[in-house]
N, C-alpha and C positions, 0 to 999 in steps of 0.2 A: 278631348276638350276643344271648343271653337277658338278661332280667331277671333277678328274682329271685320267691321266693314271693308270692302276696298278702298284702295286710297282713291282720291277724289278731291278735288279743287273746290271750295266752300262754293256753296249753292248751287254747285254742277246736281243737275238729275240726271238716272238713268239715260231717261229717254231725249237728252241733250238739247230739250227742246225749251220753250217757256216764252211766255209774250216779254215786252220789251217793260209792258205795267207789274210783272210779274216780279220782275228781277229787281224794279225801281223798288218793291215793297221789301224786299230782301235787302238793300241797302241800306233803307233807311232803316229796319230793325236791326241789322250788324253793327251798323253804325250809332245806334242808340237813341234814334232819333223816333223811336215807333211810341214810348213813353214822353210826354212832354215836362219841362220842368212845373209846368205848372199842373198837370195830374201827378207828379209825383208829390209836391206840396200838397196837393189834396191826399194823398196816400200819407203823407209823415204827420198831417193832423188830426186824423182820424184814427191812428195808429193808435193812440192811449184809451180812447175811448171804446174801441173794440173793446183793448185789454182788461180794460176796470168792467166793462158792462159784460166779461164774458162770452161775447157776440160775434156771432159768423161776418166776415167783411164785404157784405153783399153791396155795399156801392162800391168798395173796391173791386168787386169781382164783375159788377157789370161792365164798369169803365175797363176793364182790360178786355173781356171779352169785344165790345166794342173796339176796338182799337187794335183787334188781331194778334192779339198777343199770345192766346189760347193755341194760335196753331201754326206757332212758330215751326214745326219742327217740321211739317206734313210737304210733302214737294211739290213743286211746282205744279208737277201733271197734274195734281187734285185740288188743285185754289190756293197752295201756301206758296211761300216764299222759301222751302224746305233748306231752313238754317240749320249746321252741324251741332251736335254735341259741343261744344267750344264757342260757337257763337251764342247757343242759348245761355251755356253759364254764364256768360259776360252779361247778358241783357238779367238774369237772375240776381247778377253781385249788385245791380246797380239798383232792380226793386228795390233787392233785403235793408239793402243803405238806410233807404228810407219806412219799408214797411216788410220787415224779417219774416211775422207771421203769415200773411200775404202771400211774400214769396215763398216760404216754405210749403203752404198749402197749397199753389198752384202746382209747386215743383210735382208733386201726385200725377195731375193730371198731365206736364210736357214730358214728365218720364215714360210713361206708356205709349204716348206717340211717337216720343223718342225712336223709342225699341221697334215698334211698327216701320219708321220711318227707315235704318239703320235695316232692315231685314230686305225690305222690299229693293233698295238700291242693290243689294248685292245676290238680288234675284229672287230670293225667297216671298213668295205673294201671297202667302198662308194669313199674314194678318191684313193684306192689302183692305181689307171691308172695316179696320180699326184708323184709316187715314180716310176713308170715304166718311166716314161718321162722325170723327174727329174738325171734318172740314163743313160738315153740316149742324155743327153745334152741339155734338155728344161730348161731354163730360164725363171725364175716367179719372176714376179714384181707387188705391192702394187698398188690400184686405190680406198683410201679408201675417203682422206681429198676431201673435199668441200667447196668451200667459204660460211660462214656462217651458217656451221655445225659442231660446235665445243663437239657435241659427234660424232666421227667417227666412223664407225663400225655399232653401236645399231642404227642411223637414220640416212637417207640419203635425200639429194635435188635432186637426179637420180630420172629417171622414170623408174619404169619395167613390161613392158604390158605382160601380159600372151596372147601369140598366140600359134595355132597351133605348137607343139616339141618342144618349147620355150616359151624364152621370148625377147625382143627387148628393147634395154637400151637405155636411152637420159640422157644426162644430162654432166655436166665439172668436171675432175676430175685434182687433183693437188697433188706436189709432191711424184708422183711415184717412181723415182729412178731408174735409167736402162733405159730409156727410148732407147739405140742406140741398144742396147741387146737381151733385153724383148722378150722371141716368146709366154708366157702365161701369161694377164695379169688380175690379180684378184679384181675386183669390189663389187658393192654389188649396189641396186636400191630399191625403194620402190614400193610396189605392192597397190595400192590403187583403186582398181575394189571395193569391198566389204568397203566400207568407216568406216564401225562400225567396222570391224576387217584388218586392213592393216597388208602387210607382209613385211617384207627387205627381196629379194633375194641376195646370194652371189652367184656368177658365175665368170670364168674364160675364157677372150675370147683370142681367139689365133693371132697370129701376123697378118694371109693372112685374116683374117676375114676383110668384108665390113662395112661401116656404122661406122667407123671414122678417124678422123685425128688428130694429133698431133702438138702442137703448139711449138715454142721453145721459152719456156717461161723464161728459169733459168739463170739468172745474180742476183745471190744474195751475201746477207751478208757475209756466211760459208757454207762449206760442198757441197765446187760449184763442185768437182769431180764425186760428185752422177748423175747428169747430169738429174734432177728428171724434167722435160717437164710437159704441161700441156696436158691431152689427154680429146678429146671433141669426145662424143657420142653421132654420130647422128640416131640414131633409128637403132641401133645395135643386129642384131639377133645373141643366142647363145642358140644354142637345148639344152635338157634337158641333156643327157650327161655330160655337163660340166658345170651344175648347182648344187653345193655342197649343200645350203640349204636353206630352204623358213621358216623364223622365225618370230616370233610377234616383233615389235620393243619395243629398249628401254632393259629394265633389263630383262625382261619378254624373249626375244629372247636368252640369256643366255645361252646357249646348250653348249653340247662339245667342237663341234667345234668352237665358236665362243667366248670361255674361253680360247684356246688351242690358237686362235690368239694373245688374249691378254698376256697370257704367254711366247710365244716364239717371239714376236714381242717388246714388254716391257722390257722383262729382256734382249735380245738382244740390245736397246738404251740405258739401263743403263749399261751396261759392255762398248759398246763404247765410253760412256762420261767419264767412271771410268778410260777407259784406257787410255783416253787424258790428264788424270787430273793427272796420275801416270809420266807422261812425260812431263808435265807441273812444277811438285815438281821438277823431276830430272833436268830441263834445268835453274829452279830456283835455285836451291842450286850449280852449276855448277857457274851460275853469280853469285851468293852472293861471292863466293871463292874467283871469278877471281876480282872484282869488288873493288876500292880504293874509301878513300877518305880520304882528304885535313887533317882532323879531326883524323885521328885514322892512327897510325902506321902499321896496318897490314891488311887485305882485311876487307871486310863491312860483314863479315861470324863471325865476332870478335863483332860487333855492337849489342845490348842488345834485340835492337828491332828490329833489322833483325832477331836475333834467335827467338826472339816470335811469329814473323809470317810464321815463317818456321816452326815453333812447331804447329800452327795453322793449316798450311796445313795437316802436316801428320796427326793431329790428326784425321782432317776431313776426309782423305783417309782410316784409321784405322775405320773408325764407318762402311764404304761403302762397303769393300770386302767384312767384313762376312754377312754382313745384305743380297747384293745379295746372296751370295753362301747360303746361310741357303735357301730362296726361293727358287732357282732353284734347291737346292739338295730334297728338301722336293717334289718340282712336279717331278722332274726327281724318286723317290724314291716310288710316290702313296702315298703320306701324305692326309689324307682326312680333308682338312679346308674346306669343304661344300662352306654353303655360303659367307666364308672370304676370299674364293679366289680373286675375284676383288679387293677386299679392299690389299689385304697384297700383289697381284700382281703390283697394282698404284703404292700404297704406296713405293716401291721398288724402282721403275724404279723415284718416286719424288724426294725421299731423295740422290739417287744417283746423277742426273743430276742437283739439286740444291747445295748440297756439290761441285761437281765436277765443275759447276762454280763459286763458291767461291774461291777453292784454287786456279782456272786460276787467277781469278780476285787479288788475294793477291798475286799471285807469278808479275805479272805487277808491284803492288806497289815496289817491290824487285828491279822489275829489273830497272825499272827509265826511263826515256828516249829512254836510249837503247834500252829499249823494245817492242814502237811502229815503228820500224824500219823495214821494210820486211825481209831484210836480216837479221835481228838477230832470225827468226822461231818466233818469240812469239805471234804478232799480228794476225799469220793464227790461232792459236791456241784459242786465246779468242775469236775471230769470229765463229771458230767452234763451242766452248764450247757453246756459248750463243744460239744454236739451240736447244738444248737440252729442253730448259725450256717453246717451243713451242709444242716440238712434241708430242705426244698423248702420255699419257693422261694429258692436260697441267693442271695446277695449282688449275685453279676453276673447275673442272671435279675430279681433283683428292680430292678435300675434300668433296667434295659434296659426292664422293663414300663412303671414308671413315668416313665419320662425319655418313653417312645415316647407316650403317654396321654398325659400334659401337652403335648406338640408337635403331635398331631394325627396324630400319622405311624402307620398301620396295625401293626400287631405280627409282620405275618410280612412287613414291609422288609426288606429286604437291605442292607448297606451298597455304595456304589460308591464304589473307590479310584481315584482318576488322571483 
């Protein structure tokens, strides 16, 4: 199984090099200065209206794009400011704040640069041509989820036939994210020519490619501005070019890259649930202030057990920062937990999105009534929250890693009953 990047000094590139303008744009988005407060007021107004109208967040998306926010992650050598794993969650907690869906649909496309990014520092230049593309305005979106494949990633219900410069993909793929956007979209199928040894291919097919169609699938719960469509591939060629890797499934598949998805894909969904859940506190203790009752002379922020469960939240937001920041500082930094990376990458991105809807869910009790209201924000808020506890790696995945890690016991065991 891989490690992780080398360690490395936040915005150090390889090649040690970078103009003096390069670095200035690296500060300011570390700093959090690359988003302005007043586009993020434009992102936290527009936010309900995505969600009611169902609607991709195409001025949110242009303003970020303008604004370089797209390619946070890509290094210096190639026009970015190449910010770590650790600096983009920070700039992600602080979108979600204000526009959750947003952030979580962009998280798609900085995760794959991510890993791009994260590969090529530590020499591997196999995807170097997805930070070339990345800097020239290519948009990459996720094709990983499957109905009734609830490891994503390590196994897939795709097919992917090895032909001639390629391979050709079948198979239904769901919540992508981007789907109006997308010009690169990265999959993964199973290779099962050789039945005693099958492989999962990951490849990224490009927009004008042939051999599939797109359904519009997405009228859901939360998180309806991602606009994540269902994409159905019908015998989809994609030449070897733009096939990143052919791995054993399962734990066994485990490589660089496909730890480096887990890492900037994970800690990336838990900073956007952290950051909903930080906005969640604030719009709770705002009503607790403003909020009377019949019972008590002074707002319901004076009530014994309204402050207990307002004690409850932040406590629960107080375990969440540092627990991510400690993960993504330690990958951003080359900390070598060998084979506990999956486990303490899961475990991460569990404890966050399950805290994080807790304190949604206690700040509702707060808010009363008022608070499944549309107009009072709060109801979009626990709808989004509650995606969180689906997306990958969901619940029974994530212990099963970490119970399997803590015991010693390989990850692609089987259990034996009798």
């Amino acid at each position: 199984m891989a490690t992780v990047p080398e360690a490395r000094s936040p915005n150090q590139s390889s090649d040690g090099g970078g103009s003096q303008k390069t670095r200035s744009a690296a500060s300011q988005l570390s700093s959090g200065r690359s988003l302005t407060d007043e586009m993020l007021a434009r992102f936290d107004s527009r936010a309900a209206t995505y969600d009611r109208e169902n609607r991709f967040f195409d001025q949110d998306f242009e303003e970020l794009r303008a604004a370089k926010y797209l390619v946070m992650p890509v290094p210096e050598k190639f026009g970015g400011p190449g910010l770590s794993l650790a600096e983009v969650c920070r700039e992600q907690r602080r979108l979600a704040y204000h526009a959750p869906a947003t952030a979580l649909a962009v998280n798609m496309h900085l995760y794959w640069v991510g890993v791009a990014a994260d590969l090529w520092r530590r020499g591997d230049k196999s995807l170097e041509w997805m930070l070339s593309d990345a800097a020239a305005g290519e948009i990459f979106a996720a094709g990983h989820a499957e109905s009734g494949n609830d490891i994503p990633v390590l196994l897939s219900s795709a097919k992917a036939e090895r032909v001639d410069g390629g391979y050709r993909f079948t198979g239904r793929k769901q919540f992508g994210s981007l789907t109006p956007v997308w010009t690169r979209f990265g999959l993964h199928g199973m290779n099962t020519s050789d039945p005693t040894h099958p492989k999962v291919v990951h490849a990224f097919m490009l927009r004008d490619n042939s051999g599939y169609l797109i359904k519009e699938t997405w009228d859901v719960l939360g998180m309806r501005a991602t606009r994540s469509d269902d994409t159905v591939l019908e015998n989809a060629f994609i030449p070897d070019r733009y096939v990143a890797r052919v791995v054993p499934p399962g734990g066994a598949g485990i490589d660089a890259f496909v730890l480096s998805v887990f890492a900037w894909a994970l800690m990336g969904f838990a900073n956007v649930y952290y950051g909903l859940a930080k906005r969640a506190l604030d719009r709770t203790i705002a009503a607790a202030k403003s909020k009377s009752s019949l019972a008590l002379s002074r707002s319901m922020a004076y009530h014994p057990e309204i402050q207990h469960a307002i004690a409850q939240m932040v406590i629960a937001l107080e375990s969440i920062g540092p627990h991510l920041d400690r993960i993504a500082d330690d990958w951003s930094n080359g900390v070598d937990h060998g084979l506990e990376w999956p486990s303490k990458i899961f475990a991460a991105k569990y404890h966050a999105v399950e805290e994080s809807w807790r304190v949604v869910d206690l700040g509702l009790d707060i808010a009363g009534g008022h608070g499944i209201f549309r107009s009072a924000g709060y109801e979009r808020l626990l709808r989004d929250a509650r995606l969180g506890r689906i997306h990958p790696a969901n619940a029974f995945l994530t212990h099963e890693v970490v119970g399997k890690t803590a015991l010693g016991i390989s990850l692609d065991e089987q259990p034996r009953w009798g």
